[in-house]
C-alpha positions as CSV (number, residue, x, y, z in Angstrom):
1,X,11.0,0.8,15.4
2,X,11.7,-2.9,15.7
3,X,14.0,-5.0,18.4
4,X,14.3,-8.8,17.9
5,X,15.9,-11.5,19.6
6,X,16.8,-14.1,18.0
7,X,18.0,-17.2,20.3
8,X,19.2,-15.3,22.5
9,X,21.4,-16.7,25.4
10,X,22.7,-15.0,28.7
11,X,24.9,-16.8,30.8
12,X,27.3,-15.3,33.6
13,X,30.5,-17.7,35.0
14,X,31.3,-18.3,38.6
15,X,34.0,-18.2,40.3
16,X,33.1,-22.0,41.3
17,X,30.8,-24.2,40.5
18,X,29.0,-24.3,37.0
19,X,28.5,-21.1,35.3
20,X,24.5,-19.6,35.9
21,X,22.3,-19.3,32.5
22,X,20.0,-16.7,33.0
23,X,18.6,-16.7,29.7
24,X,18.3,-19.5,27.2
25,X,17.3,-19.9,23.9
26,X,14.5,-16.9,23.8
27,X,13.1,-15.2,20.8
28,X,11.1,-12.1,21.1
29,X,10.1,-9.2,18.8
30,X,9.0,-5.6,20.2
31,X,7.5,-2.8,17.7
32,X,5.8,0.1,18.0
33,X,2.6,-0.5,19.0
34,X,3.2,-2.9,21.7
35,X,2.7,-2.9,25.5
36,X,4.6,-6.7,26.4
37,X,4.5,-7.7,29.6
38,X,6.8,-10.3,31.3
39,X,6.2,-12.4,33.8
40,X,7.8,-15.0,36.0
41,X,9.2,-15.4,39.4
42,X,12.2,-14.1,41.2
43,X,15.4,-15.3,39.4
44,X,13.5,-16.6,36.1
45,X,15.4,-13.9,34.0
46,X,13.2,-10.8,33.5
47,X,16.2,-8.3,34.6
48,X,18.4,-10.3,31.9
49,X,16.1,-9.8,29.3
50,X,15.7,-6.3,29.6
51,X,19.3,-6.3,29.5
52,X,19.7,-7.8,26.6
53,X,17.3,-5.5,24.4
54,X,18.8,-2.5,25.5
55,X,22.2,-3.7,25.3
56,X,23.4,-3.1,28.5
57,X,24.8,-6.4,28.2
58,X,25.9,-8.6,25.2
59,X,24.3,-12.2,24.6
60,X,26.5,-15.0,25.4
61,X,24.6,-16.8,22.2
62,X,21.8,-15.5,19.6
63,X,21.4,-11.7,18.5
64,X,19.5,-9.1,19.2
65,X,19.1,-6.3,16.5
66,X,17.6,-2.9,16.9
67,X,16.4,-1.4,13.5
68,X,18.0,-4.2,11.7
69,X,21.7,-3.7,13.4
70,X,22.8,-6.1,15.3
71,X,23.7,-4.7,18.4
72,X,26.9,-6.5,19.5
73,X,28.1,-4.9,16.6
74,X,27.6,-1.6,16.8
75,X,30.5,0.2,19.1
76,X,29.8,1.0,22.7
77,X,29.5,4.7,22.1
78,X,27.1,4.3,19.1
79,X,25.1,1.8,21.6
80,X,25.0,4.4,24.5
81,X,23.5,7.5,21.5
82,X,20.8,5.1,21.1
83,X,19.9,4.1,24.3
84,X,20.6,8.1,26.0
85,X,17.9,9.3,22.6
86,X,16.0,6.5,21.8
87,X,15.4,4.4,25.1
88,X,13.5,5.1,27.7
89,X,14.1,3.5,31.0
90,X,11.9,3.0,34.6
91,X,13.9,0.7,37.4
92,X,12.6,-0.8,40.3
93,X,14.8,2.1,42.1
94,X,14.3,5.3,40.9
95,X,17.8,6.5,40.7
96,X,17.3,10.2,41.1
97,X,20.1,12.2,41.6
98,X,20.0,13.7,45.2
99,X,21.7,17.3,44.5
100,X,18.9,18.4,41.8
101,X,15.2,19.0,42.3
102,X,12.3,17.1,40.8
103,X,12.0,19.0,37.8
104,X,15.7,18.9,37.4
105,X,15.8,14.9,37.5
106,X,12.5,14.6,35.0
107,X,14.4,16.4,32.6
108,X,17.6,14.9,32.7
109,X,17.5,13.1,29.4
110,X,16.4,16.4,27.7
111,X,19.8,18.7,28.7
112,X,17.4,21.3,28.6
113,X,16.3,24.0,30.9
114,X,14.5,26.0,28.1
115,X,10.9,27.3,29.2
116,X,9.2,24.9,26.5
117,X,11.1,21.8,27.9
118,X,9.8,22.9,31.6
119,X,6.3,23.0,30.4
120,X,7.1,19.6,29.2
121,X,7.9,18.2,32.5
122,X,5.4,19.5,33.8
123,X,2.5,18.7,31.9
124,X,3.8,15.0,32.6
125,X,3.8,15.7,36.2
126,X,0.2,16.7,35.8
127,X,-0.8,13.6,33.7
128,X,0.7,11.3,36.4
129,X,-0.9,13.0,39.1
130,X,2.5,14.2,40.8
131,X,1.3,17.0,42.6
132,X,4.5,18.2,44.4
133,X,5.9,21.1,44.3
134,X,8.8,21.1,41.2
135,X,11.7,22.2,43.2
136,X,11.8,19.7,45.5
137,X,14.4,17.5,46.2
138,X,14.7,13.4,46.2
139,X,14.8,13.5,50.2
140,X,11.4,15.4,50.4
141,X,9.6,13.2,48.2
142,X,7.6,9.6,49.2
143,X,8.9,6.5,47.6
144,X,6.1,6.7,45.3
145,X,6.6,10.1,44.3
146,X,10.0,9.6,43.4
147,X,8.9,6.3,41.4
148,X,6.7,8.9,39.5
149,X,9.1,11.4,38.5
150,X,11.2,8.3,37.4
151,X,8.4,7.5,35.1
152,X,8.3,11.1,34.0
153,X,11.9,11.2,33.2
154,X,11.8,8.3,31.0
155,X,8.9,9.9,29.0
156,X,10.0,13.6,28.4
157,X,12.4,12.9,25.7
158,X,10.0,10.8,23.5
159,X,12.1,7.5,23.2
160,X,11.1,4.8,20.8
161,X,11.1,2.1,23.6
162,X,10.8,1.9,26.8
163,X,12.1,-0.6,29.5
164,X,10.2,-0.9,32.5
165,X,11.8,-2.7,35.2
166,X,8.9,-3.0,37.9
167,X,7.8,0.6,37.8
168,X,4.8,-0.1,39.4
169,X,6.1,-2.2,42.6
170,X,6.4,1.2,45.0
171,X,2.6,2.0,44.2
172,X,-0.4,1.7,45.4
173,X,-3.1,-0.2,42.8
174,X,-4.9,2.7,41.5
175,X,-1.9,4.7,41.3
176,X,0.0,1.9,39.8
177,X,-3.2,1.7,37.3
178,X,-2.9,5.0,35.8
179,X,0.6,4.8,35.5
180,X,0.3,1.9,33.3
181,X,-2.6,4.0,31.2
182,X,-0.3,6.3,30.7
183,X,2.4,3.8,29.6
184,X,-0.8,2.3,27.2
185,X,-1.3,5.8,25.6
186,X,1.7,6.1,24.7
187,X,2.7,2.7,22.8
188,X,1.4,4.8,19.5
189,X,4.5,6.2,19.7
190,X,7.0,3.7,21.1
191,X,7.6,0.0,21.9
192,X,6.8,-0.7,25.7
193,X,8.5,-3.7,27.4
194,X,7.1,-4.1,31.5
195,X,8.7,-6.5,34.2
196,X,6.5,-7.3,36.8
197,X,5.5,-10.1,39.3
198,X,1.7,-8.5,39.3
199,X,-0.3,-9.8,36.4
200,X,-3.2,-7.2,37.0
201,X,-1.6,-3.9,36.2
202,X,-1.1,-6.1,32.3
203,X,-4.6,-5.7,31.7
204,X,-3.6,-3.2,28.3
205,X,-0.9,-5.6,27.3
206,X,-1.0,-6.6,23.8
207,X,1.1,-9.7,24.7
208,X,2.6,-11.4,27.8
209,X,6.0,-13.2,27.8
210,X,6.1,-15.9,30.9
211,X,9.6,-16.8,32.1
212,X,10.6,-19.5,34.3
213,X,14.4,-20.4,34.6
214,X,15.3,-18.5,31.9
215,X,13.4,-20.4,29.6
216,X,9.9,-18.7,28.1
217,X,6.7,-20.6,28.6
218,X,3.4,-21.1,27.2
């Protein structure tokens, strides 16, 4: 599995005033193997860029190809077959759906309720230390328990990549540690991408991208 970005721009228009670049001129490569972290403060483009390699949006210059396609090629619904089987995704927000349980949520991506699909789930539970009951619901859960189950949602289906968009920011350190073990174990399998404003949970990263303004740094 290979993504790379190849001058890649991002830039949104206003209604008035000039339009905001949130991205300029970046080239990155992810493959297996790899655990990147990227840095940088509030508003320096880290959200963009995930954006961009999972084509949630399209660049406004460069290209990004996944596997050697370019992406703004390929036709929304081909783009949403990868990114529902092959990308894996942890936001800031968990975004689990209220009306199903725990268990229901982690296996989401799967559309499978089969008995070897629930030993699946939770076997992950049990590796992230989420030791809550299976059927309960978003509501009864802590902030960090929910940010858990996100993290086991976006593992269970065994994507190629995954996009971590500060999945660590609801945790404690120690808890926000092993997550990131986890994460490390599993970059034999997958390419692993991690926002975050907190340069100590990187300690497993194989490389570090540092964004300020939309512009990477050295």
């Amino acid at each position: 599995m290979k993504i790379d970005a190849r001058g890649v721009a991002l830039i949104y228009p206003t209604r008035s005033g000039p339009p905001v670049t949130a991205l300029d001129n970046l080239d990155l490569t992810l493959q297996t193997g790899n655990l990147t972290g990227v840095l940088g403060p509030s508003g320096s483009g880290k959200s963009s860029l995930l954006y961009l390699l999972s084509g949630l949006k399209k660049p406004s210059a460069g290209s990004v190809f996944f596997n050697d396609r370019d992406t703004a090629l390929l036709a929304e619904a081909d783009l949403e077959q990868v990114r529902r089987h092959q990308f894996g995704f942890i936001f800031q927000r968990h975004y689990l759906l209220a009306h199903l349980t725990l268990l229901e949520n982690i296996l989401l991506p799967l559309n499978d309720l089969s008995p070897q699909a629930k030993t699946r789930a939770l076997d992950l539970m049990r590796i992230l230390r989420l030791s809550v009951p299976a059927g309960r619901y978003p509501h009864e859960l802590s902030v960090g328990q929910r940010q858990l189950a996100a993290v086991a949602r976006a593992l269970i289906h065994n994507p190629e990549v995954i996009f971590a968009d500060e999945p660590t920011a609801a945790l404690d350190m120690d808890t926000a540690l092993e997550v990131m073990d986890t994460l490390a174990a599993y970059r034999e399998r997958a390419a692993i991408i991690v926002v975050t404003h907190d340069f100590k949970i990187l300690r497993q990263a194989t490389g570090i991208i540092r964004l300020r303004d939309g512009r990477r740094i050295e």
